[in-house]
N, C-alpha and C positions, 0 to 999 in steps of 0.2 A: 403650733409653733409658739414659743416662748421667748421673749429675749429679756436681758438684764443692761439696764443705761446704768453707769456709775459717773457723774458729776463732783465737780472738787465745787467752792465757795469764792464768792469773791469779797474782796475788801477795795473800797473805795479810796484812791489818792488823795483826787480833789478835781477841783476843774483849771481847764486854761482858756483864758478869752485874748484875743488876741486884736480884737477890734471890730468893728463893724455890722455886728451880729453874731460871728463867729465863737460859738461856746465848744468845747469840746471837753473828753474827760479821762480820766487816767486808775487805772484800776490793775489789781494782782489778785492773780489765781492759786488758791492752798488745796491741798490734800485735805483737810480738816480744820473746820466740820465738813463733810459731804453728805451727798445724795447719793443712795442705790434702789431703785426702780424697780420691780419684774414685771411686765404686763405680756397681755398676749389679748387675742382674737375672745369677744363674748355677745353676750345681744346685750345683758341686763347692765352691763357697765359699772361693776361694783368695783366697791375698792375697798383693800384690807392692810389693817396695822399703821394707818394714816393717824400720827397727831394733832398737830399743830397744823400741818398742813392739810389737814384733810378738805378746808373749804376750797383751798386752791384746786387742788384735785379734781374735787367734784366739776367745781365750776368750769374747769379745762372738758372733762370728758365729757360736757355738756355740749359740747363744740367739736371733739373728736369720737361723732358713733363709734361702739363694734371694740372697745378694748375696755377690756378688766385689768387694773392695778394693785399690788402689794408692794407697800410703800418699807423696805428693808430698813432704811439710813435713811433721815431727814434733818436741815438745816432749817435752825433756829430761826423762825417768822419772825419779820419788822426789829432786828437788831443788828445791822448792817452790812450782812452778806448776802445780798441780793437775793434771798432765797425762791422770790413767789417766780422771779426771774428762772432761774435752772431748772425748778419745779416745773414750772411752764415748757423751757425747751426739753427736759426730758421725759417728757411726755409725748410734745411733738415729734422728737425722735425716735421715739419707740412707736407712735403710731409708723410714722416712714417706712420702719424696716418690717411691721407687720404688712403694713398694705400697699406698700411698693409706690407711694406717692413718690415724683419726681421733683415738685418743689426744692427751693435751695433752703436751708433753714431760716435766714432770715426773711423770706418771705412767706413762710408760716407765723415766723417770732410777731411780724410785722402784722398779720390775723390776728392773730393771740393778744393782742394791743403793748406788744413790746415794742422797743425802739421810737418814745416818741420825746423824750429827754434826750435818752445818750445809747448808746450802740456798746458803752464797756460790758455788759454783763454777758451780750450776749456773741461778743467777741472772744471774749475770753472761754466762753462753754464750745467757741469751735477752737480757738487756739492756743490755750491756757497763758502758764506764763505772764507775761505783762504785757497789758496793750495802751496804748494812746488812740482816742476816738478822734472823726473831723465833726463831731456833733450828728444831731438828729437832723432829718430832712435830706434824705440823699437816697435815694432808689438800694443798692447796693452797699453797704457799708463793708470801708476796707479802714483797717487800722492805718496808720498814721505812719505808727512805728510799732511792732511785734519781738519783743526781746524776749530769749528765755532768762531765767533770774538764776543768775549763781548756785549749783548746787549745795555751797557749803553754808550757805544763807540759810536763816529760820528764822519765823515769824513769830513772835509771842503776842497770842491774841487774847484779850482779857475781857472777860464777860459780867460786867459787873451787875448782881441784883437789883436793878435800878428798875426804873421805869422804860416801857420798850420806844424803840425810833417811833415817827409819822409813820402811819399808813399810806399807800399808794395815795389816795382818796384826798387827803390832807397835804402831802406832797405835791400833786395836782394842782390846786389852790395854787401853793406857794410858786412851783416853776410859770405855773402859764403869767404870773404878773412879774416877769425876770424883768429885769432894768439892766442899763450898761452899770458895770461896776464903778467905782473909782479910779482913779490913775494908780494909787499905792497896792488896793486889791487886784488890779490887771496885771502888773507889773511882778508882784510876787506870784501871783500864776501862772505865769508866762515864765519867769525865769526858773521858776522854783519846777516847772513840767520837767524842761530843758534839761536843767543839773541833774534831777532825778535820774532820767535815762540815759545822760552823759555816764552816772553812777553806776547803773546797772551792764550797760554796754562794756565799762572800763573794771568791773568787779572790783570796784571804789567803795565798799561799807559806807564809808565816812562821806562820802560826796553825797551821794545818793538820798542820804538821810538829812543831810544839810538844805538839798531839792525837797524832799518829802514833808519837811516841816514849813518853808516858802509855801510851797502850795498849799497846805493846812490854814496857813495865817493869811492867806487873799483870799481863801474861800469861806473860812470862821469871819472875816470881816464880812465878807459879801452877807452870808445868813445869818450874823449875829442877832439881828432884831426878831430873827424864827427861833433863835434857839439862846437867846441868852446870853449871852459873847461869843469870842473866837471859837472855844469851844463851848457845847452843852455848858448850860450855868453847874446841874449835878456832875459836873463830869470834870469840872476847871479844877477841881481840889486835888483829884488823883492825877492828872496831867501835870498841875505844879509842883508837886511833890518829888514823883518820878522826875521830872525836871532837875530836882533841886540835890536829885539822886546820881545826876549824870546818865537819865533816858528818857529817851525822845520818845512820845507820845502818841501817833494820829490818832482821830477821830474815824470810821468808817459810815459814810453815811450820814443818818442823824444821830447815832450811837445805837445801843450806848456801849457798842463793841471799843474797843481800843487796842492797838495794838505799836509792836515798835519792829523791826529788823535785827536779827542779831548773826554771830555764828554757831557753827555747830559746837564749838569750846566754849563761848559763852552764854549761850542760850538758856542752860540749866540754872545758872547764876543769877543772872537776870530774870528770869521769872519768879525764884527764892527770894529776890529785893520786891520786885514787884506784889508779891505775895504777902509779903511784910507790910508795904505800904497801904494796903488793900485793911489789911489787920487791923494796923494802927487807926487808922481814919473810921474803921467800924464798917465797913460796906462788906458785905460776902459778895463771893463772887469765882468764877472758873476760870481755868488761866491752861489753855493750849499751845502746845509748840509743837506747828506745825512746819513739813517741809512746802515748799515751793510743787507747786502741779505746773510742771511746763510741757503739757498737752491737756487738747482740751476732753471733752465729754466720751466714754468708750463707752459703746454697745455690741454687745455679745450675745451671739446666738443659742440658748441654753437647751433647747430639746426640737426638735422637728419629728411632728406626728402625723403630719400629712403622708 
């Protein structure tokens, strides 16, 4: 028996604190870059055509006996689409359907040492689409709020040649010493969550995005002192530019992915500016226009030899 997991990528909002302890997080599901998996049933647990990801890989089927993987389609390590994350669950997914394990997935994710920040990545690999977390520490995690994102929407995600995000390891560090924010960084969290999905819900472009960069600037103030200001210090020059170009910018993560919303009529245009800007400033770099994944991870049965 064989099956194939195919996983979309996620890109990171920001966060909203709302008080008291309360952190939660806000993230959106792409078609590309993706993941495509094939594993099936072995002793020796090898795995083929793994890049970048290959240490993740291993390190997972170090944990899941009895499955061999060939790694088809893989998402770019530590540049802010979650990848060691989906990597992880489809894995565990594909063990699932080979050995009939009952577990729910987040209580595998939860083994796997996912889920101990935030629950978006791995919301979004059961639900795609867009999710809103209630934060880590919760037996069961259920989104908040689950929208699917406008079909006429597309993401332009820009991969600049730069230096890659933190590592899990370095991330670590920095979450476990979280402090309360500010009143100005809670507040643009918290509103800027709000409009975001006021946006998406109302297939609002312009709202949406007016939310998307609120939450950017509470949570670029919250980690400025980790990363250099609001945004990445390498990253502020192509943010202000496109800015100055009439495009909104996020950061996903600690970068050094970036990306903006656009639609299907002006998606092409806008990554042609973006392109330019890129040019001009001297940075290479890849520039995707992806559609919206509003479902999450599919696994398919590819041969039964039993």
């Amino acid at each position: 028996m064989e099956v194939i997991v195919d996983s979309g990528s996620r890109l990171h909002a920001g966060f909203h604190y709302i008080g008291e302890g309360y952190w939660g997080g806000c993230g959106f599901y792409l078609e590309r870059p993706g993941l495509r998996i094939k594993a099936w049933r072995c002793r020796d647990g090898s795995v083929i055509g793994a890049g970048e990801s290959l240490q993740v890989v291993r390190g997972i089927l170090g944990s899941l006996h009895g499955m061999c993987v060939e790694v088809l389609e893989e998402i770019p390590l530590h540049a802010g689409f979650g990848s060691t994350t989906q990597t992880v669950l489809a894995l565990a997914l594909a063990y699932k359907a080979l050995y009939g394990t009952r577990d729910p997935i987040y209580v595998i994710a939860r083994r796997l040492g996912r889920g101990k920040y935030s629950w978006v990545g791995t919301l979004l690999f059961v639900y795609g689409g867009f999710v809103a977390d209630a934060g880590a520490g919760v037996d069961a995690p259920e989104p908040i709020t689950r929208l699917s994102i406008p079909g006429e929407w597309r993401f332009i995600v820009v991969i600049p040649q730069l230096r890659r995000g933190y590592s899990e390891d370095i991330e670590k560090q920095i979450l476990d010493l979280a402090r309360k924010p500010s009143q100005t960084s809670s507040r643009l969290m918290a509103t800027g969550a709000l409009k975001l999905m006021m946006g998406i819900a109302r297939k609002d472009l312009k709202l949406a995005l007016e939310g998307l960069k609120a939450m950017q600037m509470g949570t670029g103030i919250y980690f400025s002192k980790h990363q250099g200001g609001t945004y990445r210090d390498d990253l502020q020059r192509i943010v202000e530019e496109a800015e100055r170009n009439g495009i909104m910018l996020a950061q996903s993560s600690w970068g050094p992915t970036l990306y903006t919303i656009s639609t299907i009529d002006q998606a092409k245009g806008d990554a042609y500016l973006i392109k330019t800007i890129l040019s001009e400033l001297g940075v290479k770099g890849e520039i995707i226009v992806s559609k919206p994944r509003n479902q999450g991870a599919k696994i398919t049965l590819i041969s039964d030899s039993s």
